[in-house]
DSSP file (Angstrom, degrees, kcal/mol; ACC not computed):
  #  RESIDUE AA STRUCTURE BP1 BP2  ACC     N-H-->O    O-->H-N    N-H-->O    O-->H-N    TCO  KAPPA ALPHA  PHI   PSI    X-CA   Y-CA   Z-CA
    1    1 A X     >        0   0    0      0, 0.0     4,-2.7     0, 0.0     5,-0.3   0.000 360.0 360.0 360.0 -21.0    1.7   12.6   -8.3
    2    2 A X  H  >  +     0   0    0      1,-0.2     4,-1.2     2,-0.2     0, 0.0   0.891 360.0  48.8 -61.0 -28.0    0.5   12.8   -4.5
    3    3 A X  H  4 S+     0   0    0      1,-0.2    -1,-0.2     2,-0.2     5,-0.0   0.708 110.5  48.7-103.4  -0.7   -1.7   10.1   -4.9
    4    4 A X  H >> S+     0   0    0      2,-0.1     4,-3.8     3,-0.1     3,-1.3   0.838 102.4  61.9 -69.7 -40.2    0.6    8.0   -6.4
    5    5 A X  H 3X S+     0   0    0     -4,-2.7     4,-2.3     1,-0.3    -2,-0.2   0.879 105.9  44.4 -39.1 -50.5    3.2    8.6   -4.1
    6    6 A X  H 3< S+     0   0    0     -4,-1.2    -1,-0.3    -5,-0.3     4,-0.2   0.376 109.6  59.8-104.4  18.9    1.3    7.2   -1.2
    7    7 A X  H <> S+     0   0    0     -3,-1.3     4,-1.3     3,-0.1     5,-0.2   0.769 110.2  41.0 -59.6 -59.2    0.3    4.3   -3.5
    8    8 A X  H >X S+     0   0    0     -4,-3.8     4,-3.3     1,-0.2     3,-1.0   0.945 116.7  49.0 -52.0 -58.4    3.9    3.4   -4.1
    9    9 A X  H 3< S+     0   0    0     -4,-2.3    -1,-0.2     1,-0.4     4,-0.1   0.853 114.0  43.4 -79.7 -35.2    4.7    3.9   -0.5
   10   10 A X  H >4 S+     0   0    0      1,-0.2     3,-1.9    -4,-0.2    -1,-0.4   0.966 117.6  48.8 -58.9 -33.3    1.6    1.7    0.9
   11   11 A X  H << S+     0   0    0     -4,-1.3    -2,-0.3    -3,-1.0    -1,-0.2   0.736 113.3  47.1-114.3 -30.0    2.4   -1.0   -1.8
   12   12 A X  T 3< S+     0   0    0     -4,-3.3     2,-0.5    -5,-0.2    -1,-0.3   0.374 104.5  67.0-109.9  30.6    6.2   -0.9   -0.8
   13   13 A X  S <  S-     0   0    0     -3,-1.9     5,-0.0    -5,-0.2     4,-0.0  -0.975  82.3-106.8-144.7 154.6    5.9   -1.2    3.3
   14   14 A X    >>  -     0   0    0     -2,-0.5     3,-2.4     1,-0.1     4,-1.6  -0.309  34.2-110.0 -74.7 150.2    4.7   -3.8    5.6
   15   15 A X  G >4 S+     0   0    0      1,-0.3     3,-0.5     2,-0.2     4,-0.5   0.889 113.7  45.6 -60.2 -28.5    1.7   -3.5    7.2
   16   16 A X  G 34 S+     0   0    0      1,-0.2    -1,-0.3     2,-0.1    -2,-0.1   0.521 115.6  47.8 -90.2  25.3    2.7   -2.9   10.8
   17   17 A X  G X> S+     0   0    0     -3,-2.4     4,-3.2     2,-0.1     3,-0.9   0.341  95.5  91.8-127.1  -9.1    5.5   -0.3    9.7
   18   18 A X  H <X S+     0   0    0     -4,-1.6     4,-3.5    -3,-0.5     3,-0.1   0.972  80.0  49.4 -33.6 -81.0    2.6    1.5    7.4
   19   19 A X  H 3> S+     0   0    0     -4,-0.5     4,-1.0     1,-0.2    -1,-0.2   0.634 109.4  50.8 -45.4 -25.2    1.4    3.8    9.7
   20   20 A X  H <> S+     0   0    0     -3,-0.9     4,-1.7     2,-0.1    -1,-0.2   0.750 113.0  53.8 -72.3 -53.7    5.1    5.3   10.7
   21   21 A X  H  X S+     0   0    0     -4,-3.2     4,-3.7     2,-0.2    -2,-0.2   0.898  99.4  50.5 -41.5 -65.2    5.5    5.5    7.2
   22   22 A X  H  X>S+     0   0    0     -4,-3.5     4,-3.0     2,-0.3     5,-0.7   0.983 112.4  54.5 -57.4 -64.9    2.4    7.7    6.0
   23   23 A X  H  X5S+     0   0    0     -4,-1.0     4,-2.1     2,-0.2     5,-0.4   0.894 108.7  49.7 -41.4 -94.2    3.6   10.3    9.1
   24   24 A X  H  X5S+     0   0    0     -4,-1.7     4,-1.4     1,-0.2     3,-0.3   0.569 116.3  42.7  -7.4 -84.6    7.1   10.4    7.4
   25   25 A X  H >X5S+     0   0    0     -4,-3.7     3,-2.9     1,-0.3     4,-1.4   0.810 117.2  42.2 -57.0 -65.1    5.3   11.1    4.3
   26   26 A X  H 3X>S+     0   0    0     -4,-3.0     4,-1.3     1,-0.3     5,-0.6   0.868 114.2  51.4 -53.2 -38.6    2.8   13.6    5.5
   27   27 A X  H 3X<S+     0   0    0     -4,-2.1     4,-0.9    -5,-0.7    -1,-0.3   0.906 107.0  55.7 -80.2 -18.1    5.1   15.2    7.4
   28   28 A X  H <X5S+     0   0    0     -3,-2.9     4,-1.7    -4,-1.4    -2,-0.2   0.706 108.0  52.6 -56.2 -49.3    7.5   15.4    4.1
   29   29 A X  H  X5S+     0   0    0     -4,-1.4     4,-3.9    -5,-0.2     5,-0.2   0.830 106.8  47.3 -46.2 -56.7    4.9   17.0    2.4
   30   30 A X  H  X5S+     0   0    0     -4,-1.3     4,-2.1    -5,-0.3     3,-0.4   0.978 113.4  49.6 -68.2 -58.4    4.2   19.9    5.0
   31   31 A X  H  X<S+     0   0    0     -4,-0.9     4,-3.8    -5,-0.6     5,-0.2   0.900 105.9  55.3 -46.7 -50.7    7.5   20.5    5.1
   32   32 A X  H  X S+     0   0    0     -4,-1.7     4,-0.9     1,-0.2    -2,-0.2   0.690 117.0  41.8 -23.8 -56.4    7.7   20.6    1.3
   33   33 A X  H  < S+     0   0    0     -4,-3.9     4,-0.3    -3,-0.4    -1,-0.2   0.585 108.2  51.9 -53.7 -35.5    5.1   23.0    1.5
   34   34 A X  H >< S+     0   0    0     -4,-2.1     3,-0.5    -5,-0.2     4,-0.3   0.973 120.1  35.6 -66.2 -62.5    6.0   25.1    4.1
   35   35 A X  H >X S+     0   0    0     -4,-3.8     4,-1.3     1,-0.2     3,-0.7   0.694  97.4  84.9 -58.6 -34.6    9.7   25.7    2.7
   36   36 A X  H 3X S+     0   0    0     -4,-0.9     4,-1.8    -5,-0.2     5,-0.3   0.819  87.9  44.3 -13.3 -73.1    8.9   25.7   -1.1
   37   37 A X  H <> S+     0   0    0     -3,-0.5     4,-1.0    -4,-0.3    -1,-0.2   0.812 118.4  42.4 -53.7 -40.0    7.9   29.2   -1.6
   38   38 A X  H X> S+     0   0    0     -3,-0.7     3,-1.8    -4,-0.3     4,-1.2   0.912 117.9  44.7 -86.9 -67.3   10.8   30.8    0.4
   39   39 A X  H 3X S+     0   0    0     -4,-1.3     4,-1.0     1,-0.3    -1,-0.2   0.315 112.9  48.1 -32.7 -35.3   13.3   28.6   -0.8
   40   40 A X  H 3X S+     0   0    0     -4,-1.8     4,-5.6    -5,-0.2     5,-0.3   0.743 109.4  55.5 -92.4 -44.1   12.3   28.8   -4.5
   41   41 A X  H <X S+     0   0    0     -3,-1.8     4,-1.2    -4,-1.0    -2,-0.3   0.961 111.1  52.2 -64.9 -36.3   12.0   33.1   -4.1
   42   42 A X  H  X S+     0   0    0     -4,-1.2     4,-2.3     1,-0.2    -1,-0.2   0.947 109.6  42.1 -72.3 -38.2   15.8   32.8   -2.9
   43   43 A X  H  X S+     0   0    0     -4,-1.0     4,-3.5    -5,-0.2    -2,-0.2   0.974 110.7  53.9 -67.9 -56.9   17.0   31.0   -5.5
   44   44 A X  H  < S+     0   0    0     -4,-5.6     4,-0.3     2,-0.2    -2,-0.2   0.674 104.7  62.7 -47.7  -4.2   15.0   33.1   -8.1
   45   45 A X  H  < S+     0   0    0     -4,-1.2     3,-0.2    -5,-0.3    -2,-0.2   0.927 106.1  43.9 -70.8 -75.7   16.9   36.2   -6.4
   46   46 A X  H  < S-     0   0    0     -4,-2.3    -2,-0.2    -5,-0.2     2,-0.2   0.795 140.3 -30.7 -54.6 -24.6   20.2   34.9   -7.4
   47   47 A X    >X  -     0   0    0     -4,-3.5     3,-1.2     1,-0.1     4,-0.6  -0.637  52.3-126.1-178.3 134.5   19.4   34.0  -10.8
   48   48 A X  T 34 S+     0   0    0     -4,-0.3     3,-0.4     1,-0.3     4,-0.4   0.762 103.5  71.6 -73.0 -35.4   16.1   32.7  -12.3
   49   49 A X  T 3> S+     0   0    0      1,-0.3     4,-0.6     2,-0.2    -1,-0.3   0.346  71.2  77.9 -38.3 -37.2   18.0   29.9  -13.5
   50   50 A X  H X> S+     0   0    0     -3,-1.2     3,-0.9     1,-0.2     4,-0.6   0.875  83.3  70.3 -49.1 -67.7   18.7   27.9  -10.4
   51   51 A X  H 3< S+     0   0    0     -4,-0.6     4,-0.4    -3,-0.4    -1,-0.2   0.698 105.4  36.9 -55.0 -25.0   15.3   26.6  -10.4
   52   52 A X  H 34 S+     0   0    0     -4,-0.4     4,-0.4     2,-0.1    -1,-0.3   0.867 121.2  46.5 -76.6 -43.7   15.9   24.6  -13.3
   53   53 A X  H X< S+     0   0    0     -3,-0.9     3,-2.5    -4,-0.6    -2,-0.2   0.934 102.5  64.2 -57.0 -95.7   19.8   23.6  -12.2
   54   54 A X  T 3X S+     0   0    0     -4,-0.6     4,-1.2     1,-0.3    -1,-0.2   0.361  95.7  55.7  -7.6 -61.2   18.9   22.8   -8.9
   55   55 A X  H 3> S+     0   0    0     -4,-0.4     4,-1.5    -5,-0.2    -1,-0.3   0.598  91.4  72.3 -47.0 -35.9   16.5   19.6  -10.0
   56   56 A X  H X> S+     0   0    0     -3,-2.5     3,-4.3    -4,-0.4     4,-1.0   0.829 108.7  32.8 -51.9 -95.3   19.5   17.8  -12.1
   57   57 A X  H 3> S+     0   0    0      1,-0.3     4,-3.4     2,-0.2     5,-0.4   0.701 122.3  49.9 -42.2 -42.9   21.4   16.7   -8.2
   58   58 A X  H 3X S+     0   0    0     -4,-1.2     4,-2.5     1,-0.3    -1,-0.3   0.920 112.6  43.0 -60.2 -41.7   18.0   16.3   -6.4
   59   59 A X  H <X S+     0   0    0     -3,-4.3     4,-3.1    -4,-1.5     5,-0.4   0.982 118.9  51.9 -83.6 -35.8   16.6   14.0   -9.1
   60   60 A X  H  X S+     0   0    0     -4,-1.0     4,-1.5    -5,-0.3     5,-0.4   0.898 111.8  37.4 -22.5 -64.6   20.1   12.3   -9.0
   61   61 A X  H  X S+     0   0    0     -4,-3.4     4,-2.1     1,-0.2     5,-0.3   0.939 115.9  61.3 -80.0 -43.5   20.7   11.4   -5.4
   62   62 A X  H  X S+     0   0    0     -4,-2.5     4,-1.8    -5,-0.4    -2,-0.2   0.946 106.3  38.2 -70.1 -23.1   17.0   10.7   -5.5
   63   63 A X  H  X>S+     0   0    0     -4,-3.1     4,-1.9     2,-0.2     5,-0.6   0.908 121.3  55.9 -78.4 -32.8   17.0    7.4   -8.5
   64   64 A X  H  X5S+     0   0    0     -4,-1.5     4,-4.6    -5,-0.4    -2,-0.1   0.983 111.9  32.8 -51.3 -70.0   20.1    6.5   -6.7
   65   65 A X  H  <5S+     0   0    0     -4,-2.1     4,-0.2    -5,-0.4    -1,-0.2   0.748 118.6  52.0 -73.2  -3.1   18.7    6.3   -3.4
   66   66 A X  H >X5S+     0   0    0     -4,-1.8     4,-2.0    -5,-0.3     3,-1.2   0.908 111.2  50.9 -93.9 -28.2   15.2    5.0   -4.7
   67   67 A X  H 3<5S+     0   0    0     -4,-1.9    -2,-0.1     1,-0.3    -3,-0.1   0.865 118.7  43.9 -39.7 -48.8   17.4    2.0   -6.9
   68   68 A X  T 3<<S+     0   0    0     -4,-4.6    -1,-0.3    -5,-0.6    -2,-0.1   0.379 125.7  21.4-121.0  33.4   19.1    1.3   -3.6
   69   69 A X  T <4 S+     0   0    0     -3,-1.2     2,-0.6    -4,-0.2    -2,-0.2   0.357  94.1  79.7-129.4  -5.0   16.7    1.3   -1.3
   70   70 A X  S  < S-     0   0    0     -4,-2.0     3,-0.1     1,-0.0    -1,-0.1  -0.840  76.8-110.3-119.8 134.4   13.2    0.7   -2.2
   71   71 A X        -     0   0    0     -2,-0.6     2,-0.2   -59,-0.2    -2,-0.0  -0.255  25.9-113.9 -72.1 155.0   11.9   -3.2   -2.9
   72   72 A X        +     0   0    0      1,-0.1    -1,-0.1     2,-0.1    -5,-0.0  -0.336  47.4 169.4 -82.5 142.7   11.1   -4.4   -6.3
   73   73 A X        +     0   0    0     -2,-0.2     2,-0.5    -3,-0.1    -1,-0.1   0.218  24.5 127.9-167.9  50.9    7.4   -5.0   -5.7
   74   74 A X        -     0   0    0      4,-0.0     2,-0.4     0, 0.0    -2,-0.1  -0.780  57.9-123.2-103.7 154.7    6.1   -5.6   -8.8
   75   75 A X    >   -     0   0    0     -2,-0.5     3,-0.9     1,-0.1     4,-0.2  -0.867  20.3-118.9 -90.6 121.8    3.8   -9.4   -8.9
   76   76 A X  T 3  S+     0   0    0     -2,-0.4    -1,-0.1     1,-0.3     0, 0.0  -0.328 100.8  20.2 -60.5 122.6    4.7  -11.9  -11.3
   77   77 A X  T 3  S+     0   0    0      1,-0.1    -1,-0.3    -2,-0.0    -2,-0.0   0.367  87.7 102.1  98.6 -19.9    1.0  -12.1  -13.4
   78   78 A X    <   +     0   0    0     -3,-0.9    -2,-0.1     2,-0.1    -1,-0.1   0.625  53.6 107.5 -96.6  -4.4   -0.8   -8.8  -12.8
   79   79 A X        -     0   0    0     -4,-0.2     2,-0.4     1,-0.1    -3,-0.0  -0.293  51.4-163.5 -67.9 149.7    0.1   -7.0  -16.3
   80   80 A X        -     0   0    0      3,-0.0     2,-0.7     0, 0.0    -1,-0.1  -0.991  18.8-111.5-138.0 161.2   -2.4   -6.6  -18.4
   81   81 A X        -     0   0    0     -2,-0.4    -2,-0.0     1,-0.1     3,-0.0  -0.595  39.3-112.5 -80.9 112.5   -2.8   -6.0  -22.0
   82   82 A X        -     0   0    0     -2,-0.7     2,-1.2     1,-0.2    -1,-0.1   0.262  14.3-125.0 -56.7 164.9   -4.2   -2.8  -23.0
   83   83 A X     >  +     0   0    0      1,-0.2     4,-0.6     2,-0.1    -1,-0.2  -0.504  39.9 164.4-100.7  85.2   -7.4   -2.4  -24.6
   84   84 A X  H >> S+     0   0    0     -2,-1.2     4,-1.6     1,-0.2     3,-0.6   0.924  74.7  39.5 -58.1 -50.6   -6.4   -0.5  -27.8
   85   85 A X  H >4 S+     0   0    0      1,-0.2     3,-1.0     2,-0.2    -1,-0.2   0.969 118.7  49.6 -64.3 -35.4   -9.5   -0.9  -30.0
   86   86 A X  H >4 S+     0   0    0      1,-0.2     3,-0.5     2,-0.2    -1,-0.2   0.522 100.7  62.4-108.1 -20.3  -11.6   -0.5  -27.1
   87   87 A X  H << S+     0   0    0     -3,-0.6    -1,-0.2    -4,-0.6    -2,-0.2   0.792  94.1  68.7 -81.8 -36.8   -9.6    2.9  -25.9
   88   88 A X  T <<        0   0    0     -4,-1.6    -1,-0.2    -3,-1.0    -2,-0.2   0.245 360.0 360.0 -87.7  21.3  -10.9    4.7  -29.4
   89   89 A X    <         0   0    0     -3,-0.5    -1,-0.2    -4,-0.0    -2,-0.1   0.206 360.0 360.0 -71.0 360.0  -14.7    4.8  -28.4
């Protein structure tokens, strides 16, 4: 998902605000990283369980806040049709 992430994120910011962006993200990441482990062992202290609960509000507040903040930026014309027969080779 990481390198999708910073697909999405080039694809949905203007080039001169790009670069501001990519730090935000990298620095989201690290953090992500840093905190993970301990954060995850504290919750698995109190109850193994948490780690599953916990992911309902976070994935909540996050389709909320990506719905009502991140631009539609999909291109009229780019879909294409897969290539089914061509897929079973």
């Amino acid at each position: 998902m990481t390198p999708a992430s910073l697909g999405l994120l080039l694809a949905a910011t203007a080039p001169e605000r790009r670069t501001r962006a990519v730090r935000i993200w990298s620095a989201s990441a690290a953090l992500a990283a840093a905190a993970g482990p301990g954060l995850g062992g504290l919750l698995v202290q109190s109850s193994w369980r948490w780690i599953f609960l916990v992911n309902v509000p976070v994935g909540a507040v996050a389709l909320v806040a990506g719905a009502r903040l991140l631009p539609d930026v999909r291109r009229a014309g780019t879909g294409r049709i897969p290539d089914v027969f061509g897929a079973r080779r």
